[in-house]
C-alpha positions as CSV (number, residue, x, y, z in Angstrom):
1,X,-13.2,3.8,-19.5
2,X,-10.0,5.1,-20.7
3,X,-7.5,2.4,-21.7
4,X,-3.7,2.6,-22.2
5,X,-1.4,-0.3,-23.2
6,X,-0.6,-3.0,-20.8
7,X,3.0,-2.2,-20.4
8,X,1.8,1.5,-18.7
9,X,-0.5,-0.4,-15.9
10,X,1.6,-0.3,-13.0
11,X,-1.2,-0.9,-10.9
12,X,0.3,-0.6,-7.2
13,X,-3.6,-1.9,-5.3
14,X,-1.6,-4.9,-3.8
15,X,-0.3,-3.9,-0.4
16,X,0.4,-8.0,0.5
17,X,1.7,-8.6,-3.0
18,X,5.2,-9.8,-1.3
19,X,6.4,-13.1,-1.1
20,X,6.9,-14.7,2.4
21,X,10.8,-14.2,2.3
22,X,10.1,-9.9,3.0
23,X,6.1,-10.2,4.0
24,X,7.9,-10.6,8.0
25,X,10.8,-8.7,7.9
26,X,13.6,-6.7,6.7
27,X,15.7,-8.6,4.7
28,X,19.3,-10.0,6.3
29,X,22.0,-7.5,5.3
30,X,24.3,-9.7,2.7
31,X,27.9,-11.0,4.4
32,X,29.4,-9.6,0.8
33,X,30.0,-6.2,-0.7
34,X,28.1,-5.6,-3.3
35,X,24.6,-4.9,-5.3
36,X,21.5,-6.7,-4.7
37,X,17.7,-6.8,-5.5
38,X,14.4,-8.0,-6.8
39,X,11.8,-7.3,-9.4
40,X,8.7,-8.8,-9.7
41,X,7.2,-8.3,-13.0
42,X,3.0,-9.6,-13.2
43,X,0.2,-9.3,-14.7
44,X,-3.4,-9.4,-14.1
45,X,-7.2,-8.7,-13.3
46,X,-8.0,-6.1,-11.3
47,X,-11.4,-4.2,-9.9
48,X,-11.6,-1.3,-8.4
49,X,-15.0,1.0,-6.0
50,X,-14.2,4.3,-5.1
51,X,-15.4,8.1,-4.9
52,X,-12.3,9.7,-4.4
53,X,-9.9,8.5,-6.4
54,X,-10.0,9.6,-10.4
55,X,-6.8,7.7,-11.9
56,X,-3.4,6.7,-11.4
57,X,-1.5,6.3,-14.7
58,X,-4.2,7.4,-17.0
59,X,-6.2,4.1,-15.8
60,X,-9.8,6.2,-14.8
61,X,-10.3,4.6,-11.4
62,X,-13.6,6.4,-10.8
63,X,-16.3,7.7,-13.3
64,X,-15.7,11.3,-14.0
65,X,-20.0,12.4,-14.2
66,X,-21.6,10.8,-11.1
67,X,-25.2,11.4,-10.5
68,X,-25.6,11.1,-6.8
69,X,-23.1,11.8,-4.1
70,X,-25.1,9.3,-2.1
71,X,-24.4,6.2,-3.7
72,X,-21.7,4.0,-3.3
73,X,-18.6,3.9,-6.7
74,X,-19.3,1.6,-9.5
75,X,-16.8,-0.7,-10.2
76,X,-13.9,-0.3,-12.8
77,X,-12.3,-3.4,-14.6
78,X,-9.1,-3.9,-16.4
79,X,-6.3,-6.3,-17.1
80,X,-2.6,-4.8,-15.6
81,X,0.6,-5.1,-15.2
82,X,3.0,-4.6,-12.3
83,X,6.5,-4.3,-11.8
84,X,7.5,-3.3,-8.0
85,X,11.9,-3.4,-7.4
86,X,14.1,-2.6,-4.6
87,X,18.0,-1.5,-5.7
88,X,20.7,-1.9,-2.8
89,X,24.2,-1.8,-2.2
90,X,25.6,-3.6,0.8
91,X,28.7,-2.3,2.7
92,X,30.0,-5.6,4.4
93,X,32.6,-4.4,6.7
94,X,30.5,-2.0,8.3
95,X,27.1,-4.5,7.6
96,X,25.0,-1.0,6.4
97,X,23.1,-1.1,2.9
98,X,21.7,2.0,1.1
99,X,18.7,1.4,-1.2
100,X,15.9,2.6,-3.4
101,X,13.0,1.3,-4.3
102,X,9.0,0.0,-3.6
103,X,7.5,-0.9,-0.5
104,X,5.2,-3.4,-1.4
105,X,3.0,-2.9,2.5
106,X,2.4,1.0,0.9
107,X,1.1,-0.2,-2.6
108,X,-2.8,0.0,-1.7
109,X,-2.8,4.0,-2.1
110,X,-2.3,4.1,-5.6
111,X,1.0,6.0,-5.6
112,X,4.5,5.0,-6.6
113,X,5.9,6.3,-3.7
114,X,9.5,5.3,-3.5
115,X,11.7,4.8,-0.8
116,X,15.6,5.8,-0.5
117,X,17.2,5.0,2.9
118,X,20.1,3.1,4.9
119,X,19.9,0.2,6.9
120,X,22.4,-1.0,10.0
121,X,23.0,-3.9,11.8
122,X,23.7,-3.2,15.3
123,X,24.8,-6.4,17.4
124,X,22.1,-7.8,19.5
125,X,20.7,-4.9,19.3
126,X,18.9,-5.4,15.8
127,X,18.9,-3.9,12.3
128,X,17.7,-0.1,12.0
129,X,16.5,1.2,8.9
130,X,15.6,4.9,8.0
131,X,14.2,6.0,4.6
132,X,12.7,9.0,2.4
133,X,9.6,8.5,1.0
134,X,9.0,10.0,-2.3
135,X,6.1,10.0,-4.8
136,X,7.6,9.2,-8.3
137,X,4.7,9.7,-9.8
138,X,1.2,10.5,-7.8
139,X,-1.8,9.5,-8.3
140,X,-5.3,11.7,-9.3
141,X,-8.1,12.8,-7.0
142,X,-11.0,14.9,-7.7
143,X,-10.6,18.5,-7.0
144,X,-14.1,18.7,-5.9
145,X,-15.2,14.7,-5.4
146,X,-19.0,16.2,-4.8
147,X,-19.8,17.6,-8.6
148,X,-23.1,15.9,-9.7
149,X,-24.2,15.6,-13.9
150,X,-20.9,17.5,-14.5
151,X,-17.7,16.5,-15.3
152,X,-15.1,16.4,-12.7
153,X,-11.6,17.7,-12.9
154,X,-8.7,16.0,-11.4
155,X,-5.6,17.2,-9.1
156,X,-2.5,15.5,-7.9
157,X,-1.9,14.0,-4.2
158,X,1.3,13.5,-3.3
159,X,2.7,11.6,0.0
160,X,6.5,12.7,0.6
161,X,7.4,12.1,4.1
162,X,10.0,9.4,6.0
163,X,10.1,6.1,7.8
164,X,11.9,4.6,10.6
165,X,12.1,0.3,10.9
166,X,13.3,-1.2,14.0
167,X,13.7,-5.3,13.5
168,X,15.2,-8.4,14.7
169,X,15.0,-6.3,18.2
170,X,17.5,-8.3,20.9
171,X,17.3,-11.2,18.7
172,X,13.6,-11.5,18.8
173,X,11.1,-11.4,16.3
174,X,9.7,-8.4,16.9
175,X,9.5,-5.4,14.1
176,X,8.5,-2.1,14.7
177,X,7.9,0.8,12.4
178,X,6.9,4.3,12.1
179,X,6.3,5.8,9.1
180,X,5.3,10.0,8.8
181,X,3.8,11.5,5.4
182,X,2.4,15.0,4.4
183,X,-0.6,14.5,2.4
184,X,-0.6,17.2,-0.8
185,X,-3.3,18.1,-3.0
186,X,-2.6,20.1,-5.7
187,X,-6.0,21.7,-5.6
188,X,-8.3,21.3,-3.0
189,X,-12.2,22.5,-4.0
190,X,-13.9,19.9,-2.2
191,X,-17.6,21.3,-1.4
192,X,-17.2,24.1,-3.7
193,X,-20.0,22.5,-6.1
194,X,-22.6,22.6,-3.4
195,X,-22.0,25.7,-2.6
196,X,-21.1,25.3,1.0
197,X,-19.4,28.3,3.5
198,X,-16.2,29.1,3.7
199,X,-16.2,27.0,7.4
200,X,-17.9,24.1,5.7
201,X,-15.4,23.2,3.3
202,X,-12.8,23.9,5.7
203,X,-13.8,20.4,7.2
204,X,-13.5,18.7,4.1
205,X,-10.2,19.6,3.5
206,X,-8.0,16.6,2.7
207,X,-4.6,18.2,2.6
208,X,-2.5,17.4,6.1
209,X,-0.6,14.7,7.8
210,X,-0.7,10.9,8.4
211,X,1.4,8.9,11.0
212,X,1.4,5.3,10.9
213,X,3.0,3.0,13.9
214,X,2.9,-1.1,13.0
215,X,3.9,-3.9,15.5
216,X,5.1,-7.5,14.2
217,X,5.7,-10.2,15.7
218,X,6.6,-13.8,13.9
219,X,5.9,-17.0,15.9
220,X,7.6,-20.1,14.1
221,X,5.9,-24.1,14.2
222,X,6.3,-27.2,13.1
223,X,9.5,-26.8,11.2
224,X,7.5,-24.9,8.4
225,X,4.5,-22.9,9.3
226,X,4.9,-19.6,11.0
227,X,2.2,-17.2,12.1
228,X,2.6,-13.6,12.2
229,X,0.4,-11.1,14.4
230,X,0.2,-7.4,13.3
231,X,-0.8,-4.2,14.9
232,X,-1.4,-1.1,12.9
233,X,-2.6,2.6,14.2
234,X,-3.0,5.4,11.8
235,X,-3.4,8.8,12.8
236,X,-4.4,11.1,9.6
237,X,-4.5,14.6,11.0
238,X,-5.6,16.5,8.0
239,X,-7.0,20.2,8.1
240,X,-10.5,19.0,7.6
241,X,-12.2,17.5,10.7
242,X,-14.2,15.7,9.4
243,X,-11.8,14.0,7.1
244,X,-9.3,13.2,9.7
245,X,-9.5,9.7,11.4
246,X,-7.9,7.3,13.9
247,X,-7.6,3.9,11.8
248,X,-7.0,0.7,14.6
249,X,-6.0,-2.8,12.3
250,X,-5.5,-5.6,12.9
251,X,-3.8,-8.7,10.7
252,X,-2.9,-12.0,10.7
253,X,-0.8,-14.0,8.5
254,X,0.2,-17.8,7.9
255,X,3.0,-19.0,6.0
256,X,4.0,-22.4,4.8
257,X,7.7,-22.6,3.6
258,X,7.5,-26.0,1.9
259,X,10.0,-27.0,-1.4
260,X,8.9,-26.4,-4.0
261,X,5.9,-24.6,-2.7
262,X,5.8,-21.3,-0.5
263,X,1.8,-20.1,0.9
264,X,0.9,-17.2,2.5
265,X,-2.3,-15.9,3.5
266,X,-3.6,-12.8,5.0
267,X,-6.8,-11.8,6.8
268,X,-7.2,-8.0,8.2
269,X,-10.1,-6.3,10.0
270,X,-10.2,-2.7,11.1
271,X,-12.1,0.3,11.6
272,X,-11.6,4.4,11.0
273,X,-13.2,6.7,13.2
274,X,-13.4,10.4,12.2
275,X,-13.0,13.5,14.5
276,X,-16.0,15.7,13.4
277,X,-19.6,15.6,11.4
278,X,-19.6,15.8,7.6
279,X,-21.5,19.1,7.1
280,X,-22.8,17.6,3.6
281,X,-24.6,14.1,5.5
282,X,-24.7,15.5,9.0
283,X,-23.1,12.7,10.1
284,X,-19.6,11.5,11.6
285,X,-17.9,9.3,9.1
286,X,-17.1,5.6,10.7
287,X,-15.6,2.9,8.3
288,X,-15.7,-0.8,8.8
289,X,-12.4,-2.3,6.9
290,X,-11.4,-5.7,6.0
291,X,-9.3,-7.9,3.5
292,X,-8.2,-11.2,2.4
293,X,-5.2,-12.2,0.2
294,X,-3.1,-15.6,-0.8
295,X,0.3,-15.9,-2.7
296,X,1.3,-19.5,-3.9
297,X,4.7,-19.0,-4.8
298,X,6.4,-21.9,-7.0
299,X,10.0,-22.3,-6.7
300,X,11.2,-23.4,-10.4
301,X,12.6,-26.9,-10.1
302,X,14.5,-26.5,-13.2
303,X,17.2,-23.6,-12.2
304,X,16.4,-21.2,-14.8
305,X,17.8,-17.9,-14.3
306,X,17.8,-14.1,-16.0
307,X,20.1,-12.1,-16.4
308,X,22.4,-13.1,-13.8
309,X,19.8,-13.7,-11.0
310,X,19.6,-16.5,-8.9
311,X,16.7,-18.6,-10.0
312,X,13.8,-17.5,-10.2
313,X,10.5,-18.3,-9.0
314,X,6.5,-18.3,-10.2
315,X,4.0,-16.7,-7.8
316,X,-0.1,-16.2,-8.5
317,X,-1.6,-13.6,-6.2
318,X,-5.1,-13.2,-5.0
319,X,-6.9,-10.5,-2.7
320,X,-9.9,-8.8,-2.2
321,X,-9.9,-5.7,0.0
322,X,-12.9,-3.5,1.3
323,X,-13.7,-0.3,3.3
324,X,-17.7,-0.4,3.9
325,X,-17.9,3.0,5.5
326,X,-22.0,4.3,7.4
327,X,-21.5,6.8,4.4
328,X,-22.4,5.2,1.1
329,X,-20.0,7.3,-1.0
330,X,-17.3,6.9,1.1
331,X,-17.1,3.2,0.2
332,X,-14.1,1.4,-1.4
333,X,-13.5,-1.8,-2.7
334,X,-10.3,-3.8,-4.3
335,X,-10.6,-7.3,-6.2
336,X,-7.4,-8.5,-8.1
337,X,-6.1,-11.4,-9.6
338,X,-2.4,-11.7,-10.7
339,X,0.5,-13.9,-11.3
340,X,4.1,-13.3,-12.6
341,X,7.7,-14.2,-12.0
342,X,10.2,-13.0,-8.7
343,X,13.8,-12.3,-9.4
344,X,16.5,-12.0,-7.2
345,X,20.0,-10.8,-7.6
């Protein structure tokens, strides 16, 4: 396995890597003019299963030489590091804020797909937010994932597209968001290997659209607990039937907002049903997804602050993620372990 210093793993696996203070909602729009942010350098463990995937910042997620294209990925290991920030500027008189930055709910696809938007305040109406997603720098899939006792070569994927956030709505707690990508490979060859027709690989064609809707709602108890019900449909209409899927999750989380200690945890089941046969296993791909994760975040008692930031806090992170699909080699799987500091200007 190909390894590069720790300072170049910005591993981006950990989609609930958030503390609770943004895991619910969009952050209040500051009552000052001004700049604002967070970074949240870590470091960590982290394992990784797939087929598809070959690397994200020279880290080889995926063996390049397989054997079989009916077994499920082995497993890659390494220690990382990760960094995800958010930049804004708040316009108090009007209560708008532009901003760039990560989305830490996109992190599990192995991109650093960035997003540069505005958000409003609107009354009782609630806070709208519109963004363009863009991928700073993508990750690497296998041109043709199905080469056996040969070496692989990789392509790019991109996912450019935009987002829409409605929040707060009336003065509830209700969040809803849309978000719309274009999926990009830079070279699609997937079947080539096995020599299927022209109409065959057509199916497995991975290049297209995804649409993603998401419901929140946060229930508050007992002073300091709050639960928070999710809904999530996915739509990826990509040119290949058989690689595009309707994805139905669902996901609950608990937090505790104690002094000096802040808990969340996470729990998320799903499935991913695909539109047409696989012409290579004459069958219909079906997926079984599911996930756990926990953030203990430890607010310092002693004050300390860098560089100007309010003080800062410790968090460890935990969460294991897995899609167990009726495929073998369609399986995925994410273990990692990781703890750092969050900073706040």
């Amino acid at each position: 396995m190909k390894k590069l210093p720790l300072v170049f793993f910005i591993i981006v696996a950990l989609s609930l890597l958030g503390t609770a203070q943004n895991t619910f909602a969009l952050d209040p729009i500051p009552m000052k003019s001004g700049f604002s942010g967070f970074i949240r350098p870590g470091a960590g463990y982290l394992k990784y299963k797939s087929n598809m995937v070959a690397s994200f910042l020279g880290f080889d997620l995926s063996d390049r030489t397989i054997n079989s294209i009916t077994n499920s990925p082995k497993s890659e290991k390494t220690g990382v590091a990760l960094v995800p920030f958010a930049l804004r500027y708040t316009f108090a008189s009007t209560r708008s804020q532009v901003f760039i930055g990560t989305d830490l709910r996109d992190l599990i696809r192995f991109d650093l797909t960035q997003q540069i938007g505005i958000k409003q305040e609107v009354g009782r109406f609630g806070i709208l937010q519109g963004g363009f997603l863009f991928t700073g720098i993508p990750a690497k899939v296998w041109k043709d994932p199905y080469v056996v006792n040969k070496k692989r070569d990789d392509t790019s994927r991109t996912n450019n597209g935009a987002r829409i956030v409605w929040d707060r709505i009336f003065n509830s707690q209700l969040l809803l968001q849309y978000t719309y990508r274009d999926i990009d490979l830079g070279s699609e060859r997937s079947g080539e290997f096995l020599g299927l027709s022209s109409g065959e690989r057509d199916r497995l064609d991975r290049n297209g659209d995804r649409h993603v809707a998401e419901a929140f709602y946060k229930f508050s108890f007992a002073d300091k607990h709050s639960l928070v019900p999710q809904l999530i449909y996915a739509r990826d209409d990509l040119d290949g039937d058989a690689m595009a899927n309707d994805t139905f999750d669902f996901q609950l989380t608990y937090a505790y907002f104690g002094d000096p200690f802040v808990l969340t945890l996470n729990g998320l089941i799903g499935t991913a049903d695909y539109d047409k046969r696989n012409p290579i296993y004459d069958d219909t791909q079906d997926d079984d997804r599911y996930g756990v994760q926990g953030t203990l975040l430890y607010r310092n008692p002693w004050d300390w602050t860098l560089f100007g930031s309010k003080p800062f806090s410790f968090f460890i992170n935990g969460i294991f993620s897995k899609v167990d699909s009726n495929i073998d080699f369609y399986d995925q799987e994410v273990t990692a372990l990781t703890g750092g500091v969050f900073l706040r200007w």
